[in-house]
C-alpha positions in Angstrom: 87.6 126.2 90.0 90.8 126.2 88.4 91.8 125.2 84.8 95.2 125.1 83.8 95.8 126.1 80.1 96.7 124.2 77.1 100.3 124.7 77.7 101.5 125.4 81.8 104.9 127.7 82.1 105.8 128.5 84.8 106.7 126.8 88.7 107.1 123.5 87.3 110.1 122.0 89.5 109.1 119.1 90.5 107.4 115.5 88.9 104.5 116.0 91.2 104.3 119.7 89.5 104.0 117.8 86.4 101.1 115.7 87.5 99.4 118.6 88.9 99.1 120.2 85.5 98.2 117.2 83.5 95.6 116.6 86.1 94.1 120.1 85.7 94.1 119.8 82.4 97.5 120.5 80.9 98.7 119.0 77.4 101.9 120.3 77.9 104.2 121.3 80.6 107.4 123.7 80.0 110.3 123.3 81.9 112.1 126.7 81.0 113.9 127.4 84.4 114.9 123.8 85.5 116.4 123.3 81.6 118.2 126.6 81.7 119.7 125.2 85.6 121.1 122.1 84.3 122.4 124.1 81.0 124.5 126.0 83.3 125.7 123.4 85.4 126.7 121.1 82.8 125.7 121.8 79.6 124.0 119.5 77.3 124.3 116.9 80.1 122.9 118.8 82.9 119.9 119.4 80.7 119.9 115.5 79.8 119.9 115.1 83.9 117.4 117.3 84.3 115.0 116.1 81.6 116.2 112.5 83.5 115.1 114.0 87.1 111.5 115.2 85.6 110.7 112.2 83.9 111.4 109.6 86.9 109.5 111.7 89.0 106.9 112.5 87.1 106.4 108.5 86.8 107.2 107.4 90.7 104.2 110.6 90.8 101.8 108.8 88.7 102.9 105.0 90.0 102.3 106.4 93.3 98.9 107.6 92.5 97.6 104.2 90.8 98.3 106.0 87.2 99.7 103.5 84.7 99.5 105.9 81.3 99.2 109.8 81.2 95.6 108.9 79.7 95.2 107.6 83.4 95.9 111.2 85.1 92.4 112.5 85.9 91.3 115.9 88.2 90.0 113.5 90.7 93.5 113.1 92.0 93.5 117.0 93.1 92.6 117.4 96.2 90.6 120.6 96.7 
């Protein structure tokens, strides 16, 4: 069985990646590489984009899955 830590760093590109962690147990979820992309693509609005990108689909990812809050995200939704 796999837990993820407190805080997952690390191959986080994607909203679904997002879910993923929360649903294993993440409280937080780093963004390093997708931040330091949209930094060098445009600056302090390519990070805003990016930020932008993770948040919508990290929401269409919980929407999809019948999750209305974060508190909503369980492990159930991993399948194994």
């Amino acid at each position: 069985m796999y837990l993820a830590p407190p805080g997952m760093d690390g191959g986080v590109r994607r909203g679904t990646d997002v879910l993923k962690a929360l649903a294993l147990g993440a409280r937080a979820v780093l963004i390093g590489r997708p931040y330091a992309w949209g930094l060098a693509a445009n600056g302090e609005a390519g990070v805003r984009k990016v930020i932008e990108l993770l948040r919508e689909e990290t929401l269409n990812a919980m929407l999809t899955t019948g999750c209305a809050k974060v508190a909503d995200i369980e492990r159930s939704l991993i399948m194994t």
